[in-house]
C-alpha positions in Angstrom: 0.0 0.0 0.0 2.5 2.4 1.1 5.0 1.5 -2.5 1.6 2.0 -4.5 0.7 5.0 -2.6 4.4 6.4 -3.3 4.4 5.9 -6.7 1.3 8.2 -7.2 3.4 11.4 -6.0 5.3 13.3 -8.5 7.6 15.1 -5.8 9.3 17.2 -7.9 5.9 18.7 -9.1 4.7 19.2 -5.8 8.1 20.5 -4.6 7.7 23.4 -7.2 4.4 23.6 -5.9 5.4 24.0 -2.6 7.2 27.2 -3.5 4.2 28.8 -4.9 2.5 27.8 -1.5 1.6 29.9 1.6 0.4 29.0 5.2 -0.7 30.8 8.2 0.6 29.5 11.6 -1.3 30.2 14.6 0.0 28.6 18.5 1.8 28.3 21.3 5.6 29.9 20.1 8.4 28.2 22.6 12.0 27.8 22.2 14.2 24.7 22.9 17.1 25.0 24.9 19.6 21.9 24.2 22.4 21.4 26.6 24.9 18.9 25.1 28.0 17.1 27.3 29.4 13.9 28.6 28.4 11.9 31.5 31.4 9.4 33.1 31.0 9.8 36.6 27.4 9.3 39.0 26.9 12.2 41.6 28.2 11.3 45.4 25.3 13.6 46.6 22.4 11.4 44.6 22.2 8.6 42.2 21.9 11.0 39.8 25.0 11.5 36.3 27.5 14.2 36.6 27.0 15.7 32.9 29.8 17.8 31.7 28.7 20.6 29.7 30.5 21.3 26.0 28.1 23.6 24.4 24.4 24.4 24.4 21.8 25.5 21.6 19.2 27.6 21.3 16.3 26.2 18.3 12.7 27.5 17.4 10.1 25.0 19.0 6.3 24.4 19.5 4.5 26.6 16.8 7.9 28.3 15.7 9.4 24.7 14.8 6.1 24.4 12.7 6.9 27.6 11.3 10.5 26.7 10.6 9.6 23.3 8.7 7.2 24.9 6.0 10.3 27.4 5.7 12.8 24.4 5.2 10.9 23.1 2.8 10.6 26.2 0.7 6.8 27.4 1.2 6.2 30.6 2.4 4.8 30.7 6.1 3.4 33.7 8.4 3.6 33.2 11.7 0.9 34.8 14.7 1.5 34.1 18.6 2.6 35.2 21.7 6.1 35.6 23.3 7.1 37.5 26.4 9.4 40.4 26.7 12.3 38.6 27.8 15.8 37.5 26.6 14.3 34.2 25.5 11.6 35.8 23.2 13.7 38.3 21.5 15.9 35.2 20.4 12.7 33.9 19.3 12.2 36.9 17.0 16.6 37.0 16.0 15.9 33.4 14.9 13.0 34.1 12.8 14.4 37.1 11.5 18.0 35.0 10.1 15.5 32.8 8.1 13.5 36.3 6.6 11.0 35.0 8.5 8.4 38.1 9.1 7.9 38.8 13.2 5.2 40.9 13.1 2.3 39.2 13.7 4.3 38.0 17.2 2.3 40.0 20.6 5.0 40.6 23.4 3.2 40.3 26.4 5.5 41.5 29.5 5.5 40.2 32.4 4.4 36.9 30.6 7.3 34.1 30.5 8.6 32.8 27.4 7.9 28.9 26.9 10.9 27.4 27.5 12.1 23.8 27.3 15.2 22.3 28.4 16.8 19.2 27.6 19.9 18.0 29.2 21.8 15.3 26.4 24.3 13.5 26.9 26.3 11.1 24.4 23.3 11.5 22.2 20.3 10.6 24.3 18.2 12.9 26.3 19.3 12.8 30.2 16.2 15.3 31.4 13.7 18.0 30.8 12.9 21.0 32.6 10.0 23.5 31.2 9.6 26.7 32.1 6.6 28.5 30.7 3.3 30.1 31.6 0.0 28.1 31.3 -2.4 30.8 31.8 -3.7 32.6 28.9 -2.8 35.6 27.1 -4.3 39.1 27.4 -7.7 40.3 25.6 -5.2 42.8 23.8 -3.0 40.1 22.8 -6.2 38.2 21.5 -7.0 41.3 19.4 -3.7 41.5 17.8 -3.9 38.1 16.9 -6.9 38.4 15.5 -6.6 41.1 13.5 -3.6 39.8 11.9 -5.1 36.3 10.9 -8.0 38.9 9.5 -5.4 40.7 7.5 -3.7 38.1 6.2 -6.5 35.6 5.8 -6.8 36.4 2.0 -3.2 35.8 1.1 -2.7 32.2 2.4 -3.2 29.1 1.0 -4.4 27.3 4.5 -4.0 27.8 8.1 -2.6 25.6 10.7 -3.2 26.0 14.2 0.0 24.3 16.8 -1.9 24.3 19.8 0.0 23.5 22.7 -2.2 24.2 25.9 0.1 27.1 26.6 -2.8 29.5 26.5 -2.7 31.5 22.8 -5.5 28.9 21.2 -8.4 30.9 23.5 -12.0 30.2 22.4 -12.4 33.9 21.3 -9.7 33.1 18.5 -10.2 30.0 17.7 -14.6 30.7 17.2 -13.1 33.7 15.1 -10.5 31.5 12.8 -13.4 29.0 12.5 -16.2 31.8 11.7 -13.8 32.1 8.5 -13.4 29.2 7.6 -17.2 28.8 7.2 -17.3 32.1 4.9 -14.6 30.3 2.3 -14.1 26.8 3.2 -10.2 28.0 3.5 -8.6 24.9 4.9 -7.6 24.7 8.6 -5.3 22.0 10.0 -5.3 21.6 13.5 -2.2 19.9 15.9 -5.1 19.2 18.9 -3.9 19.4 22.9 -6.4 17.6 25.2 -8.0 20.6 27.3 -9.2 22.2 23.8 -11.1 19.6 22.0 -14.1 21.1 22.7 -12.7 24.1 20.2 -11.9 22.0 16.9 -15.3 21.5 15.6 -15.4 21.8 11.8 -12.0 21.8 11.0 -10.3 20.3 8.0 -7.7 18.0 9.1 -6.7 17.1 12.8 -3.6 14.8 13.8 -3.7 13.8 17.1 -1.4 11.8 18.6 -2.8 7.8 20.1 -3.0 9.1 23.6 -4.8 12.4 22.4 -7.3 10.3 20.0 -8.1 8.1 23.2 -8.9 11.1 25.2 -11.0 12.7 22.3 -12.8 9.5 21.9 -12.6 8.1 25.5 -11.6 4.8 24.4 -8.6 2.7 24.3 -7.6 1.3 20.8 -6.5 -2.3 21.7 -6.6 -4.0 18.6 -7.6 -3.2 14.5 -11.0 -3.1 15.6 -11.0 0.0 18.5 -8.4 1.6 16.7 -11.6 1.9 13.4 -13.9 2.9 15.7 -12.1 6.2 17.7 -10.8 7.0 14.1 -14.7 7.4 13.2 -15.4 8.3 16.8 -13.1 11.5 15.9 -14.3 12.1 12.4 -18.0 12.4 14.0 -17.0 14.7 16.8 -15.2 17.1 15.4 -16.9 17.1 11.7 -13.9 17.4 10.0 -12.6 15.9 6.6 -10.0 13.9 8.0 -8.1 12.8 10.8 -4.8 11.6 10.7 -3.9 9.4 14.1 0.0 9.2 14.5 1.6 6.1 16.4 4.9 6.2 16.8 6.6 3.2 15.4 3.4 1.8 14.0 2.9 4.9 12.0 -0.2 6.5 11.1 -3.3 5.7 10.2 -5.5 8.1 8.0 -9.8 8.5 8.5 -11.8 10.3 5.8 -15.1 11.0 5.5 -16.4 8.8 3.1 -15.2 6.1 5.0 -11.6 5.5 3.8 -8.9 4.1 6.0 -5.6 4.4 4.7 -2.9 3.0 7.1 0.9 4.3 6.7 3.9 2.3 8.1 6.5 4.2 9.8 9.3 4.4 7.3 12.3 5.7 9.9 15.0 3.8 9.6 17.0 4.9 13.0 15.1 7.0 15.8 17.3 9.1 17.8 14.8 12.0 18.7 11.5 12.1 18.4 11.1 16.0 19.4 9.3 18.1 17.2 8.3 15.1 14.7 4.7 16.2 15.5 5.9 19.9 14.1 7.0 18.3 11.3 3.7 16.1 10.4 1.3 18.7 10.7 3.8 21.1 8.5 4.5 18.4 5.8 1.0 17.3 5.7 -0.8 20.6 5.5 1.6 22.0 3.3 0.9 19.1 0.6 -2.6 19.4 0.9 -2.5 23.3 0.6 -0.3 23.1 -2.6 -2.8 20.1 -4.4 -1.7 16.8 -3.0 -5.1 14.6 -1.5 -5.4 13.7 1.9 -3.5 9.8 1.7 -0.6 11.4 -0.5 -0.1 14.1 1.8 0.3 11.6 4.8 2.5 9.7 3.3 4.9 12.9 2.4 4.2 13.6 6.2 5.3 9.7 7.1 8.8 10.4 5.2 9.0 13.6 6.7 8.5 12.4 10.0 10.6 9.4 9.2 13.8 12.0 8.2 13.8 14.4 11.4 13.9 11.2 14.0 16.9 10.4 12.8 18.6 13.5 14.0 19.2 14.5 17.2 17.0 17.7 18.2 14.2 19.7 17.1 14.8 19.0 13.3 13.4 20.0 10.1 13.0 18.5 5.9 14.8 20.2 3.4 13.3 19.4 -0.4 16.1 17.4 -1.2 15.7 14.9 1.9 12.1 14.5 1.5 12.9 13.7 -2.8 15.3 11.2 -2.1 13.3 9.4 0.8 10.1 9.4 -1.7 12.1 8.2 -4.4 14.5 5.7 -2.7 11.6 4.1 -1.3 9.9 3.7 -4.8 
């Protein structure tokens, strides 16, 4: 299924597509923080490593990471969120700005904390995590800046994705306006879901939850073939969308339309050294080749490779055009 399904792309169309292709981000902006070293001795104060610090890393993450990918593959991408007025957001905005990457639909909130998260790694794996970030959500003014730029800019994209992250920027004031929209033009809207905001999804195009988040939204277990069919059309009803696209790890991803179709998509990652940010990456590689013509099993299976190419490195990672053409046309 997933040769035949390969065979059916013609990536170096759609990558010329791509170029002609804009998206609208909307979410939760964050930075990762990677602190890289050595570990050879365990603590005499706690059974914990000694990790010897050689460098650290500063990398977009969360909705900015989503942002990023769409860049790295050569579409062009606007991005709309909050940061706060500390040194951690204005690296957000230096980042953004090195890759021409417009800032200006960003709020700065002060007082408000920059989403931060940590991770400690050591000879290539991750040793721990510390977040630092604030849950509550943003301002009424921020709202309204947000708001009016997805009303500006509305017009000039191709689709919309929203990275929700339950950091508090997907409020039900912006997310009934983004979906009072898409009713007027039937623009398509591709939404990353986080648990507490199910409730807010309704109508969307496209949603790609995660197993755990498709068992919450459907408040059953998938245990075998037969669960897993029925929360995939338990989600489909719910939310009245077009499609959802479950992702599974190392089982890969399984693909619910509509009209009934099932279309199941082995993982196709050949080493797994990080899986952070591969969600980033599915919703951006997905969206993107829907937006620029692909249908919706083509455009998971470009988001499979995708997905398949960034767990291999070590970090929050994105797809240039070239990786994603040879993984389609190795595989074919």
């Amino acid at each position: 299924m997933l040769r035949q399904l390969t065979r059916k792309i013609n990536i170096h169309r759609l990558l010329q597509r791509f170029q002609k292709t804009s998206l609208l981000v909307v979410g939760d902006i964050m930075i990762d923080e990677f602190i890289w070293g050595k570990v050879s001795r365990i603590s005499p104060e706690a059974p914990v490593p000694v990790v010897a610090v050689t460098h650290d890393t500063l990398l977009l993450g969360g909705t900015a990471n989503v942002v990023n990918n769409i860049h790295s593959l050569g579409g062009q991408v606007l991005l709309t969120g909050v940061i706060g007025g500390d040194r951690m957001g204005k690296k957000i905005e230096e980042l953004l700005a090195e890759r021409g990457i417009d800032v200006g639909g960003i709020a700065v909130e002060r007082g408000r904390s920059t989403t931060v998260k940590t991770r400690i790694i050591a000879h290539s794996q991750q040793v721990v995590r510390f977040d630092r970030e604030n849950l509550g959500p943003i301002r009424r003014q921020s709202q309204e800046r947000l708001i009016n730029y997805i009303d500006t800019h509305w017009g000039q994209v191709d689709g919309v994705i929203v990275s929700d992250y339950g950091k508090g920027v997907i409020t039900p004031g912006l997310m009934e306006f983004i979906m009072d929209k898409r009713r007027a033009d039937g623009k398509l809207v591709a939404v990353d879901p986080q648990v507490n905001n199910f409730g807010l999804y309704t109508g969307v195009t496209v949603l790609t939850p995660n197993s755990q988040e498709a068992e919450a939204a459907a408040g059953q277990q998938v245990k075998d073939e037969e669960s897993l069919k029925e929360v995939g059309r338990h989600l489909l009803e719910r939310f009245a969308s077009q499609a959802v696209l479950i992702t599974r790890g190392e089982e890969g991803m399984v693909l619910f339309e509509r009209m009934g179709e099932i279309t199941k998509v082995p993982t196709v990652a050949k080493e797994v050294y990080d899986v952070t940010g591969a969600g980033d990456t599915v919703i951006s590689t997905l969206t993107f080749a829907l937006a620029a013509g692909s249908d919706f099993p083509q455009a998971a299976v470009l988001a499979n490779y995708a997905a398949g190419i960034v767990v291999g490195k070590v970090g929050t990672a994105t797809v240039t055009p070239e990786e994603l053409e040879k993984a389609v046309t190795e595989y074919v």
